[in-house]
PDB file as gemmi writes it, atoms N, CA and C in Angstrom:
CRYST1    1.000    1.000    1.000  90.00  90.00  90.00 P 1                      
ATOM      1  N   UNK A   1     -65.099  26.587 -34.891  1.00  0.00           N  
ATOM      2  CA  UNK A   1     -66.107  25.961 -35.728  1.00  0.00           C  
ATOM      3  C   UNK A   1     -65.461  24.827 -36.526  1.00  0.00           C  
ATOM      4  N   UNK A   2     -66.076  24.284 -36.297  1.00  0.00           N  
ATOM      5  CA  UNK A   2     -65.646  22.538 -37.422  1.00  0.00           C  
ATOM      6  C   UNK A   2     -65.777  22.744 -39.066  1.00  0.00           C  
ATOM      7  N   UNK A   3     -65.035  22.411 -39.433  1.00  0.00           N  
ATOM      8  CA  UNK A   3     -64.845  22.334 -41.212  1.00  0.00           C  
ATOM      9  C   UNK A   3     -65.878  20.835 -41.441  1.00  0.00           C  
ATOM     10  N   UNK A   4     -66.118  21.294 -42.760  1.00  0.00           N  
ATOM     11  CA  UNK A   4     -67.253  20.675 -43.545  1.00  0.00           C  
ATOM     12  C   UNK A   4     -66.495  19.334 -43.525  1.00  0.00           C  
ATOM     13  N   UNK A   5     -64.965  19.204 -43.480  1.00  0.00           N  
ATOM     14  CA  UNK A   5     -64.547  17.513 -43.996  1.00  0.00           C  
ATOM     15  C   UNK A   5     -64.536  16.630 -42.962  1.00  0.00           C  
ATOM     16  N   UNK A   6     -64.583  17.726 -41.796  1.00  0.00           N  
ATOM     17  CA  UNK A   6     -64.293  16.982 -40.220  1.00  0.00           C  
ATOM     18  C   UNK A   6     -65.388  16.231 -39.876  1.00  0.00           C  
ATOM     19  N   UNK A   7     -66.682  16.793 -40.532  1.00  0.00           N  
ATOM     20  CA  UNK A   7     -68.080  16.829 -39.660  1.00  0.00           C  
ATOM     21  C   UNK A   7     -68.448  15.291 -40.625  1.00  0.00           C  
ATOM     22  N   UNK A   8     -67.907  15.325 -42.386  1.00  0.00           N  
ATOM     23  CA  UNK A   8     -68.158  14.050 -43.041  1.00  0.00           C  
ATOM     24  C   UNK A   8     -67.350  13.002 -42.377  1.00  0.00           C  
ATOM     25  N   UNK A   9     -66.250  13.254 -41.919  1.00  0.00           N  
ATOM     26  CA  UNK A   9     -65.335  12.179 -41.798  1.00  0.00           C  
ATOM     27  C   UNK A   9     -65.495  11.524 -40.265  1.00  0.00           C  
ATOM     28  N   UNK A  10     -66.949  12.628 -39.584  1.00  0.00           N  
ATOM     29  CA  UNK A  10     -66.966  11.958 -38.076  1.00  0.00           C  
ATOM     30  C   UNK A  10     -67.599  10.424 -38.115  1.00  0.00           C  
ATOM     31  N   UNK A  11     -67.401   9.928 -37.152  1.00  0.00           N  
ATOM     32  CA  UNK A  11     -68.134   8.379 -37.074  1.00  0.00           C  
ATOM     33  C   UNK A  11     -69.227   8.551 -36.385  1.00  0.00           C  
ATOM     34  N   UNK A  12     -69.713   9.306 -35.385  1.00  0.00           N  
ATOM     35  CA  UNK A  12     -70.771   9.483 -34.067  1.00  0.00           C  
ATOM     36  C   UNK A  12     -71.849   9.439 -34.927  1.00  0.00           C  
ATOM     37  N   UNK A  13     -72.249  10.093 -36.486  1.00  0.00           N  
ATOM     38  CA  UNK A  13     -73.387   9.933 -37.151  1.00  0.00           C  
ATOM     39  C   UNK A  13     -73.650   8.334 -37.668  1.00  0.00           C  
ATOM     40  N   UNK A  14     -72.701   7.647 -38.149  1.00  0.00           N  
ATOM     41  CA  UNK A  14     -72.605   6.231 -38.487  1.00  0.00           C  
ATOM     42  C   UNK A  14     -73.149   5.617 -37.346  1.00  0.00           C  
ATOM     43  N   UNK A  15     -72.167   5.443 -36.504  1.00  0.00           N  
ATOM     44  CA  UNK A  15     -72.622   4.686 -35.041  1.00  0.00           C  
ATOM     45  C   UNK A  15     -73.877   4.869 -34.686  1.00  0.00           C  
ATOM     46  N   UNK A  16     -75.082   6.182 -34.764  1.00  0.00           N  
ATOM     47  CA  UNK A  16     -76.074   5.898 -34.089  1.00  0.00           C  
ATOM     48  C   UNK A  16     -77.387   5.757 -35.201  1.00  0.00           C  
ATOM     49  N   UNK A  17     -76.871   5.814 -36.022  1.00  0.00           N  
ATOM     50  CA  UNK A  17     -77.703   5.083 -37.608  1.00  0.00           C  
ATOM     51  C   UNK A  17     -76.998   3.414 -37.262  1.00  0.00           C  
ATOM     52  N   UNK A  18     -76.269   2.755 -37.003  1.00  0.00           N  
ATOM     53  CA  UNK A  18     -76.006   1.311 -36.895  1.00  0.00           C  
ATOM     54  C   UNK A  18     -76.461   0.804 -35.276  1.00  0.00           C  
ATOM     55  N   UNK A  19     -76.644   1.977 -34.547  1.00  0.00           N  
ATOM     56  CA  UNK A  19     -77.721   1.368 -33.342  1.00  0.00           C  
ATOM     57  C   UNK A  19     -78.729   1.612 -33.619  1.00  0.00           C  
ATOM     58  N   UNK A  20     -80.066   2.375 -34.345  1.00  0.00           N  
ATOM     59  CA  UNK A  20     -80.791   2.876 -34.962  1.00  0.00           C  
ATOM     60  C   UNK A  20     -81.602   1.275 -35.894  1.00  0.00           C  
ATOM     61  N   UNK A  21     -80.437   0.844 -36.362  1.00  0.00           N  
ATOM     62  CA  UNK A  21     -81.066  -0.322 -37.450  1.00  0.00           C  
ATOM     63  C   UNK A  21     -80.897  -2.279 -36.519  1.00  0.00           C  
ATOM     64  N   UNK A  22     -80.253  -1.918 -35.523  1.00  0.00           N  
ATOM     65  CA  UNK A  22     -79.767  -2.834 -34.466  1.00  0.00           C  
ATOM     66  C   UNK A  22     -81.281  -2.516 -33.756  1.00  0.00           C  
ATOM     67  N   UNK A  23     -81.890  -1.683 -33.088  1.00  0.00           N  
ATOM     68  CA  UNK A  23     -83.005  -1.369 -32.713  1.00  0.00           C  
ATOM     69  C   UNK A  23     -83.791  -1.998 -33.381  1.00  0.00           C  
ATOM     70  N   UNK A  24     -84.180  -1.604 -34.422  1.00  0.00           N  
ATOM     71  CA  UNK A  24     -85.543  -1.917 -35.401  1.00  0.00           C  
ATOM     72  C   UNK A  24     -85.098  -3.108 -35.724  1.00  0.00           C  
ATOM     73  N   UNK A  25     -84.444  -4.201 -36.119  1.00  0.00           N  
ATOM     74  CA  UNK A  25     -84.418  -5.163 -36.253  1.00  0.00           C  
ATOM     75  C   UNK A  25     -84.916  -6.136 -34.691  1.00  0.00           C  
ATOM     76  N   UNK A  26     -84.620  -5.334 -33.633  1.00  0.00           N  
ATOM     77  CA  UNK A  26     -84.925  -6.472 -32.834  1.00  0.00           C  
ATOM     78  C   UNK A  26     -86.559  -6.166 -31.915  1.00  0.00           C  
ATOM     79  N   UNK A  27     -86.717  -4.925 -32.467  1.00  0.00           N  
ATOM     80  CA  UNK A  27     -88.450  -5.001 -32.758  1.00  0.00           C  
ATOM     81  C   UNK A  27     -88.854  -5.870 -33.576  1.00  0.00           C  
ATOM     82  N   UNK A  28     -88.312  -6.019 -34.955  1.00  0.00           N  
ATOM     83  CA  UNK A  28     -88.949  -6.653 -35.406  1.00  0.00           C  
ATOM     84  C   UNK A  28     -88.844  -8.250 -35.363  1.00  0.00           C  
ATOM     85  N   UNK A  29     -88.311  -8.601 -34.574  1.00  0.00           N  
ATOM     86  CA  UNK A  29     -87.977  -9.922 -34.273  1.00  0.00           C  
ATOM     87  C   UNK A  29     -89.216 -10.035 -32.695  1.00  0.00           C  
ATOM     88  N   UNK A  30     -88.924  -9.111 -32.071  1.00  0.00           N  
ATOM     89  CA  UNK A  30     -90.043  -9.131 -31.115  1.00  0.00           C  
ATOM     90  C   UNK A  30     -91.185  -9.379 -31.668  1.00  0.00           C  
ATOM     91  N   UNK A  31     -91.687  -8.130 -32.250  1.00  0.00           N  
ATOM     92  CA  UNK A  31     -93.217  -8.008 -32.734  1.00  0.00           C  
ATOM     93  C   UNK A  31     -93.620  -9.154 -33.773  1.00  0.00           C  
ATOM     94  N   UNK A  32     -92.584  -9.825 -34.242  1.00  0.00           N  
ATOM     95  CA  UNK A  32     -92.811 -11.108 -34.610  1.00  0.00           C  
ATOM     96  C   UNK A  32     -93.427 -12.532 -33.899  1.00  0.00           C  
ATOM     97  N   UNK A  33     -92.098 -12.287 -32.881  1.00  0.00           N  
ATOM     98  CA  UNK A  33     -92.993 -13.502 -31.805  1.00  0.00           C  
ATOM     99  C   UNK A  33     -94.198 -12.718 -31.101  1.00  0.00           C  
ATOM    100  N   UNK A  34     -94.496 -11.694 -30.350  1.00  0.00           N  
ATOM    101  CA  UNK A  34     -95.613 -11.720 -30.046  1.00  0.00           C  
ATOM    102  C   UNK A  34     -96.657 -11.879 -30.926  1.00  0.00           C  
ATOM    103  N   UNK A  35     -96.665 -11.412 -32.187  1.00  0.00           N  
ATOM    104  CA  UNK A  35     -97.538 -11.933 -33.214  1.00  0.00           C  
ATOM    105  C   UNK A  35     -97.965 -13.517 -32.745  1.00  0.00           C  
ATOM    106  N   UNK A  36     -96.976 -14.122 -33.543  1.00  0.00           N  
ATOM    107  CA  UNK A  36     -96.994 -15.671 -33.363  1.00  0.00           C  
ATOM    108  C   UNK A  36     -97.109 -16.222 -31.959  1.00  0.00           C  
ATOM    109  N   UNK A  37     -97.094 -15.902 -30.941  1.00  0.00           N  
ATOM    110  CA  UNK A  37     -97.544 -16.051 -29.167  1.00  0.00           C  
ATOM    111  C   UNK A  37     -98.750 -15.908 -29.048  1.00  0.00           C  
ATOM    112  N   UNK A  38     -99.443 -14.623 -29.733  1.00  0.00           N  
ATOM    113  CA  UNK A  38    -100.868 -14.123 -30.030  1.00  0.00           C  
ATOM    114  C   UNK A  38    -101.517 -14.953 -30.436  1.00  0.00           C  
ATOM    115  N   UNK A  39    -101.390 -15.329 -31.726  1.00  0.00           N  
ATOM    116  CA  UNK A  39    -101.889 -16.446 -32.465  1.00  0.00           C  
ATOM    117  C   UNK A  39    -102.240 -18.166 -31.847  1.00  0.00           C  
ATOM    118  N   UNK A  40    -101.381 -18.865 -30.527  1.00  0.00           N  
ATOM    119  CA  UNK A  40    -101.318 -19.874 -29.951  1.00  0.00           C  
ATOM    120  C   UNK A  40    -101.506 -19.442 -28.057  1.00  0.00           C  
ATOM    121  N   UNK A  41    -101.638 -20.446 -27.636  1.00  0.00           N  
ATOM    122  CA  UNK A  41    -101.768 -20.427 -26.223  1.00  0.00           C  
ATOM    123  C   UNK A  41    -100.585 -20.942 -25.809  1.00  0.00           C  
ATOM    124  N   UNK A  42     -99.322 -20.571 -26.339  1.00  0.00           N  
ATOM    125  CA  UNK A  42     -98.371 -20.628 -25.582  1.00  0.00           C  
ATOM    126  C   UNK A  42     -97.981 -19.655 -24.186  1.00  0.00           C  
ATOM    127  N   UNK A  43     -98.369 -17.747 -24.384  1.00  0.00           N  
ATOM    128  CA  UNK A  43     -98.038 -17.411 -23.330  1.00  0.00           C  
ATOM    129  C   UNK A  43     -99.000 -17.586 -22.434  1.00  0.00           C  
ATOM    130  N   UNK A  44     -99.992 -18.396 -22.258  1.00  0.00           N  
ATOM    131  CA  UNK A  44    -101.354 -18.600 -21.776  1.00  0.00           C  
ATOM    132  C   UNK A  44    -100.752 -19.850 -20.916  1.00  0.00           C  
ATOM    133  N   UNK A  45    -100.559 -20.686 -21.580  1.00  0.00           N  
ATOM    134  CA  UNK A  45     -99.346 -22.239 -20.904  1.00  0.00           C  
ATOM    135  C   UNK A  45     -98.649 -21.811 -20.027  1.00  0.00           C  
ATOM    136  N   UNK A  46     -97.822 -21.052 -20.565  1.00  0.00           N  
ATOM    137  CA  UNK A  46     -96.462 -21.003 -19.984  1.00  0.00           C  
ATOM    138  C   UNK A  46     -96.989 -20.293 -18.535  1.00  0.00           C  
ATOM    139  N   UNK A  47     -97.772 -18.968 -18.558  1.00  0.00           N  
ATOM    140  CA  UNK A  47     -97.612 -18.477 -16.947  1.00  0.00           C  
ATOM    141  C   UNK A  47     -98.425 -19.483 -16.199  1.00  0.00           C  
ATOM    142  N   UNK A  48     -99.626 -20.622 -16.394  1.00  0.00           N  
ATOM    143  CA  UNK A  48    -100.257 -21.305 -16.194  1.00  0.00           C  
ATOM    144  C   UNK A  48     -99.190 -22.294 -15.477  1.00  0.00           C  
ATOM    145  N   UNK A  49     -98.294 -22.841 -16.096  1.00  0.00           N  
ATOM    146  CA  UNK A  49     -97.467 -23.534 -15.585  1.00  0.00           C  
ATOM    147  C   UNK A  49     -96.650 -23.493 -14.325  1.00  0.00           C  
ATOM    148  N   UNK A  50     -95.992 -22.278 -14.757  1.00  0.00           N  
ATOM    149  CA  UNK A  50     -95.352 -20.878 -13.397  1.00  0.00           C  
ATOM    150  C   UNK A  50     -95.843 -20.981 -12.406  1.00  0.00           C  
ATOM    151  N   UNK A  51     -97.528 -20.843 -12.674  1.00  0.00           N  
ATOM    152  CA  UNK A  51     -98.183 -20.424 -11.281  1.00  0.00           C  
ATOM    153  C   UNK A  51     -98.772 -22.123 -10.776  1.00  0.00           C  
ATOM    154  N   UNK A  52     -98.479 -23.114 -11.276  1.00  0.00           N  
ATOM    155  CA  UNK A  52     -99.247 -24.271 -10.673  1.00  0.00           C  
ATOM    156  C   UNK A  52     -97.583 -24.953 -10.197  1.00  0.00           C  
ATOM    157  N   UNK A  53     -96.373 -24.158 -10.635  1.00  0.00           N  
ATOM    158  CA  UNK A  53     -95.011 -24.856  -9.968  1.00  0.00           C  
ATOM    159  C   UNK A  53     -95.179 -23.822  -8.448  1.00  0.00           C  
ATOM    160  N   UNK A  54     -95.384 -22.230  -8.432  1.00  0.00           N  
ATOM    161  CA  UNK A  54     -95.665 -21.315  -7.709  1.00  0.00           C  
ATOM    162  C   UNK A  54     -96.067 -22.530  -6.445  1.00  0.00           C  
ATOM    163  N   UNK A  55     -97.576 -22.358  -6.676  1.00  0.00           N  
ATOM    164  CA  UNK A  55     -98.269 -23.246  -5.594  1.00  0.00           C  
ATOM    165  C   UNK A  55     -97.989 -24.590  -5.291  1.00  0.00           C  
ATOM    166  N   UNK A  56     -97.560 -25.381  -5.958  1.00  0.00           N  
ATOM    167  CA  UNK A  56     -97.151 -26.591  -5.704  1.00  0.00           C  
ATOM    168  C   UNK A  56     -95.769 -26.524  -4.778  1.00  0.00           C  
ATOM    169  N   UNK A  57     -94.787 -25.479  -5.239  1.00  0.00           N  
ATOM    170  CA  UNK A  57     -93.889 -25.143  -3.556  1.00  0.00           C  
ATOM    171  C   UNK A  57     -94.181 -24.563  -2.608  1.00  0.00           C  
ATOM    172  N   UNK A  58     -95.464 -23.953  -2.705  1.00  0.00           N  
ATOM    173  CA  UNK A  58     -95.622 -23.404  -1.516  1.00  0.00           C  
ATOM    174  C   UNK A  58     -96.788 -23.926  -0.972  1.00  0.00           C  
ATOM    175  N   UNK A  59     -96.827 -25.037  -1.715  1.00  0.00           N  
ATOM    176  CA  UNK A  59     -98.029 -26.191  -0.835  1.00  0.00           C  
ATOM    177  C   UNK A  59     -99.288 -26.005  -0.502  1.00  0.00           C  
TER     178      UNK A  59                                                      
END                                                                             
């Protein structure tokens, strides 16, 4: 059995509380731009574009 100083002094609890906040930050950087994507017809453009380069190579 592990002693009480071993279990404070482990890192494995740190490390997945600092991927934990690495996560949620880049939700929230996501759910940001889709917000703001939502708001404009940019992702509306953009596959619009895709699909008229699409057909234009394949003639």
């Amino acid at each position: 059995m592990r002693q009480p100083l071993e279990i404070i002094d482990d890192d494995d609890a740190q490390t997945t509380a600092e991927y934990a906040l690495v996560i949620l930050g880049a939700a929230a950087v996501a759910g940001a731009l889709i917000a703001w994507a939502g708001g404009t017809d940019v992702i509306k453009s953009f596959f619009n574009k895709i699909f008229q380069q699409l057909m234009g190579a394949l003639g």
